[in-house]
C-alpha positions in Angstrom: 0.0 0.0 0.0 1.7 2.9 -0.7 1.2 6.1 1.5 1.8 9.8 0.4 1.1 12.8 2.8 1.5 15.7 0.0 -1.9 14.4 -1.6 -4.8 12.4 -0.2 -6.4 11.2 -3.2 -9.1 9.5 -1.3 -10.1 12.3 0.9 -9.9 14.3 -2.5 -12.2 12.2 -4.2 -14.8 11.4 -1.7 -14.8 15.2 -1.3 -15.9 15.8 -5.0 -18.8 13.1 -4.6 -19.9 14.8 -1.5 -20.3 18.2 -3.5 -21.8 16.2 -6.2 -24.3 15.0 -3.9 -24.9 18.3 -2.2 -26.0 19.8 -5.4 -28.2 17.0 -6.1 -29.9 17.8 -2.7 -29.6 21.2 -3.2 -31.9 21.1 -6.7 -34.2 18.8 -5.2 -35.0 20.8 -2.0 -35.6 23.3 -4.9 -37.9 21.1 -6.9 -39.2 20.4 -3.9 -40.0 23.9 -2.7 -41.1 25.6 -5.7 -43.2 21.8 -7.0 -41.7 22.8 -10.4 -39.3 20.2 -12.1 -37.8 23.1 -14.2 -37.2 26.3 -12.3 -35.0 28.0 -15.0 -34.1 26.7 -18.5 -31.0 25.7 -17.5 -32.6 23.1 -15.7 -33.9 21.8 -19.2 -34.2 24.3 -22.1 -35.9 22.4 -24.7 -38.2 21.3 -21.8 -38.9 25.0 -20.5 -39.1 26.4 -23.9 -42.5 23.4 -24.7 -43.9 24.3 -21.3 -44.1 28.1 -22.0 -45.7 27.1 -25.4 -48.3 25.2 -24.5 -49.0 27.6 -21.1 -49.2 30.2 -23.5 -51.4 28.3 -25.7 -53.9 27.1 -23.0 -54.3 30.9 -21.3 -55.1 31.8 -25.1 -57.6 28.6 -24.9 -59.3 30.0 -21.9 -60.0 33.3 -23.1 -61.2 31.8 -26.2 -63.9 30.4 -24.9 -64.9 33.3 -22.9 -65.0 35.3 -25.7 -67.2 32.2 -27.6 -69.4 31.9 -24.1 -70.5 36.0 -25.5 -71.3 35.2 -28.6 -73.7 32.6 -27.4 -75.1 35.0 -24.7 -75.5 37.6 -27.8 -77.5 34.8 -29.8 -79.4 34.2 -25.9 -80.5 37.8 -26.1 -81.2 38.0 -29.4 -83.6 34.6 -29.7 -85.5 36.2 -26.6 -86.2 38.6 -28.5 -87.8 36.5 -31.5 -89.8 34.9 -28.9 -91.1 37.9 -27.6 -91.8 39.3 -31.3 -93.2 35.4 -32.5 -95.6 36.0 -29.8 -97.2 39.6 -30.9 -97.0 38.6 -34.3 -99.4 36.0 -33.1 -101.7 38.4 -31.0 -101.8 40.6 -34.3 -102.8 37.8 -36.9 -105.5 37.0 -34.0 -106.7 40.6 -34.6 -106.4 40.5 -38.6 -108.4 37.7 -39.1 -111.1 39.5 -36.6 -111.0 42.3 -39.2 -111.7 40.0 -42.2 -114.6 38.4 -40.3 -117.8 40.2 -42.3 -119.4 40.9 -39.2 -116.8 44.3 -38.8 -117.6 47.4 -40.5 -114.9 49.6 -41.2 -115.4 51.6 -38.9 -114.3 48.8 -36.0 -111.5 47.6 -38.6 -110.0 51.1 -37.9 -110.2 50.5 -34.1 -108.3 47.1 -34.8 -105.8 48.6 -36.6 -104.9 51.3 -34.0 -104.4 48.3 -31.8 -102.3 46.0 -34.0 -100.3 49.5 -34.9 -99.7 49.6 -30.8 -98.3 45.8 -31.0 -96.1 46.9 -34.0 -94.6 49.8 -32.0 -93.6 47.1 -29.2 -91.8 45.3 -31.9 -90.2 48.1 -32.4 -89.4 48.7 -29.4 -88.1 45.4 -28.9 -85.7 45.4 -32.0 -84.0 49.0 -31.2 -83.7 48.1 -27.7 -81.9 44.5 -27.9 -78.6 45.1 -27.5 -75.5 43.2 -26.4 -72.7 45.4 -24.2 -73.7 48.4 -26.0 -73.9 47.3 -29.7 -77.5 46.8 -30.8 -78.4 43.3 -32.5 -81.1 44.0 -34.9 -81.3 47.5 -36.3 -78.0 48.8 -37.0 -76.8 48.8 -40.7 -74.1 46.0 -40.2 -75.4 43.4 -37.7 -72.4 41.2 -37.3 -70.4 39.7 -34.4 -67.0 38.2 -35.4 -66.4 36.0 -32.5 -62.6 35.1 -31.9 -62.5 31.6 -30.8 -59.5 30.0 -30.8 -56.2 30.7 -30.0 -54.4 31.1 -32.9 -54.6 33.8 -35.5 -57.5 33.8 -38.1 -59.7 31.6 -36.0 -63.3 33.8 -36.0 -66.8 33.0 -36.8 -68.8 35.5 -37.9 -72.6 35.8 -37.0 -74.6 37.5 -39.4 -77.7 38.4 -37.9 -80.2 40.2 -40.3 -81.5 43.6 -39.7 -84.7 43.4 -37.9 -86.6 47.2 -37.7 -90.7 48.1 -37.2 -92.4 51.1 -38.5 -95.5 51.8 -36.3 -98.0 54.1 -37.3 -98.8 54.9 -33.8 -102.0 56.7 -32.1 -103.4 56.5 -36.0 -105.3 53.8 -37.7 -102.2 54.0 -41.2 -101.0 51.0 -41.9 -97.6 49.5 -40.1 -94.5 47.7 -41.3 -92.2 45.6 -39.9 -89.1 44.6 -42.2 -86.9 41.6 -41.7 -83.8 41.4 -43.7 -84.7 43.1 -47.1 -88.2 42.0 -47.1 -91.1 44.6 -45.6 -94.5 43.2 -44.2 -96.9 45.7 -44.3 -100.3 45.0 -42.0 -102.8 47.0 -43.0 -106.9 45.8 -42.2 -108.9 49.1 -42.5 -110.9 46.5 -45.2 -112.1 43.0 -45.3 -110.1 42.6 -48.7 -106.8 44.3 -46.9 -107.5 42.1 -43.6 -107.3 38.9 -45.7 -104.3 40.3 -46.9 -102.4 41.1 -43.9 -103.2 37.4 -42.5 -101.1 36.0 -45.5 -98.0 39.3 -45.0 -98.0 38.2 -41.1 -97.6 34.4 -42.0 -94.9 35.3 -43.9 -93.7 37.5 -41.7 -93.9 34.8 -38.7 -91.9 32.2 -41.0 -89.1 35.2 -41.5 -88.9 35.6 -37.6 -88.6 31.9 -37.1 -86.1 31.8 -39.5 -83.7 34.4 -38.7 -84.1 32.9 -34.9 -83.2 29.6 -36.5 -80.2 31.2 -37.5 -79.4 32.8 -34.3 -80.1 29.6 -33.3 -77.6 27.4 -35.4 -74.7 30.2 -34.4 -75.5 29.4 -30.6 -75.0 26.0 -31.2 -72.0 26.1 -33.0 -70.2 28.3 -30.7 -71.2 25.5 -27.6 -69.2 22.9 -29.5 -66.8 25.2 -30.0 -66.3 25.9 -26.4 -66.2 21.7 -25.3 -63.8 21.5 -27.8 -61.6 24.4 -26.4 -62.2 22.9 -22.8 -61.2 20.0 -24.0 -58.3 21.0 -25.5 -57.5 23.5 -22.8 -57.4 20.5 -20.2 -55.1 18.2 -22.0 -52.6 21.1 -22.7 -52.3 22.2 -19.3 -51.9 18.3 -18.7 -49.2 18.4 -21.4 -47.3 21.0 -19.4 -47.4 19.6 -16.2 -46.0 16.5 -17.2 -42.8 18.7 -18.6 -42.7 21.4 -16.1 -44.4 20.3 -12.5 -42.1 17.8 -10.3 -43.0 14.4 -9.5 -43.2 14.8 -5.3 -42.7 11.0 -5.2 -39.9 10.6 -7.5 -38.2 13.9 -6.3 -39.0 13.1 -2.5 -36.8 9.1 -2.8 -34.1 10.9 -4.7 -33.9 13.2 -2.4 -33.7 10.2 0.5 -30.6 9.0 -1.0 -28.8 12.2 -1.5 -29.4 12.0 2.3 -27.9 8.6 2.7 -25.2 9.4 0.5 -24.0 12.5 1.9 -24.1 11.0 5.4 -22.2 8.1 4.1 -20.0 10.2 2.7 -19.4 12.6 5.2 -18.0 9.6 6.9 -16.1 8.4 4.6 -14.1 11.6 4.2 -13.7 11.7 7.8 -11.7 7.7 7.3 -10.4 9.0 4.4 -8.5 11.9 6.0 -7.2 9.4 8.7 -5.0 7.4 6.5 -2.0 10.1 6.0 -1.7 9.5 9.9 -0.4 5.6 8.7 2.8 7.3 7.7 2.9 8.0 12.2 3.1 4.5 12.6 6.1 4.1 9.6 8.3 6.8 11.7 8.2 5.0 14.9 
């Protein structure tokens, strides 16, 4: 065995492991503390630099959806709305076809019409005051909502929603319109003849509400599986990330039990090794 007192190679050595270890405990009490497996890229770049993409992704997810959740409270408000309308229209066709029954003179007809001009004006109403934060739904010259609902770039859905507007004659016994899209309905039953009329112009009229609601409606439901499909995606993305950036307690907690073992161990082992240059005692005797 040879013996040297100008270099202790194995107090040297066991040294070095015993910083080697102290690091290792070092980053896991840090891993430990924090519950993030990457703390700073150096701890894995390529690792950080997914994490932060996907984070980034999933935050834009989120808002996503609340910005899709709107769009379906704007086609909320807005079929409402139709209902409300559906259900005059259906009070005034009640009154039409009283003024086409023979029994009326014109006279009453003019009466009726005052009244059905009084449900028009609530139409009216309804259309100019529907609104959704501010913007109006129904009677502004460009009725669309361009809903941003992913998170990327160029991912929108428009909703085209046609113009919806009412011209009451009110407190007179004129005739009203009420116009949806390009198409005007005028309701006008001062006569038997125009009575039978108006009956056909608000059937019409009720299949034009019904359909622009069905529109409204087929937006809505586009926009709901839109957001269980952002959700969904949101979910397993933030899972994605976790796996890369969030520690694995158990893992990180038994590694960290052996750094403890071995720094012990070696702390004792550096105190043998430093021993053995006081052979050379024994040698000198």
């Amino acid at each position: 065995m040879a013996l040297r007192i100008n270099y202790n190679y194995q107090a040297d050595f066991t040294h070095f492991n015993l910083m080697q270890t102290e690091q290792a405990m070092n980053k896991a009490l840090e891993r430990l503390a924090t519950g993030y497996r990457i703390n700073r890229a150096a701890d894995d770049a390529a690792g950080l630099y997914i994490a932060d993409q996907l984070k980034t992704y999933a935050v834009s997810l989120e808002q996503a959806t609340r910005n899709s959740q709107d769009g379906i409270s704007i086609a909320q408000i807005a079929q409402a709305s139709l209902q409300n309308v559906y259900n005059i229209l259906n009070d005034i066709k009640t009154k039409a076809i009283e003024a086409a029954n023979d029994s009326q003179d014109d006279a009453t007809r003019k009466i009726i019409q005052q009244d059905i001009n009084k449900l028009v004006d609530v139409i009216s109403k309804i259309f100019s005051d529907t609104e959704f934060n501010g913007k109006n739904i129904f009677t502004t010259t460009t009725n669309t909502f361009t809903i941003h609902y992913g998170g990327r770039s160029g991912q929108t859905l428009v909703m085209s929603i046609w113009t919806a507007t009412a011209a009451a004659a009110a407190d007179t016994n004129a005739p009203s319109t009420v116009t949806i899209g390009k198409t005007s309905y005028t309701i006008d039953v001062t006569s038997q003849t125009k009575a039978e009329a108006a009956i056909q112009n608000i059937d019409n009229l009720i299949k034009a509400v019904d359909q622009l609601n069905a529109k409204i409606g087929s937006y809505q439901i586009e926009l709901e599986k839109i957001v269980t499909n952002n959700e969904s995606q949101r979910i397993n993305v933030q899972e994605a990330e976790s796996r890369i950036r969030n520690v694995d307690f158990a893992k990180e907690m038994s590694e960290f039990t052996r750094d403890q073992i071995l720094m012990q161990s070696g702390m004792a082992m550096l105190s043998q090794a430093n021993q053995l240059p006081q052979l050379v005692l024994q040698l000198l005797r």
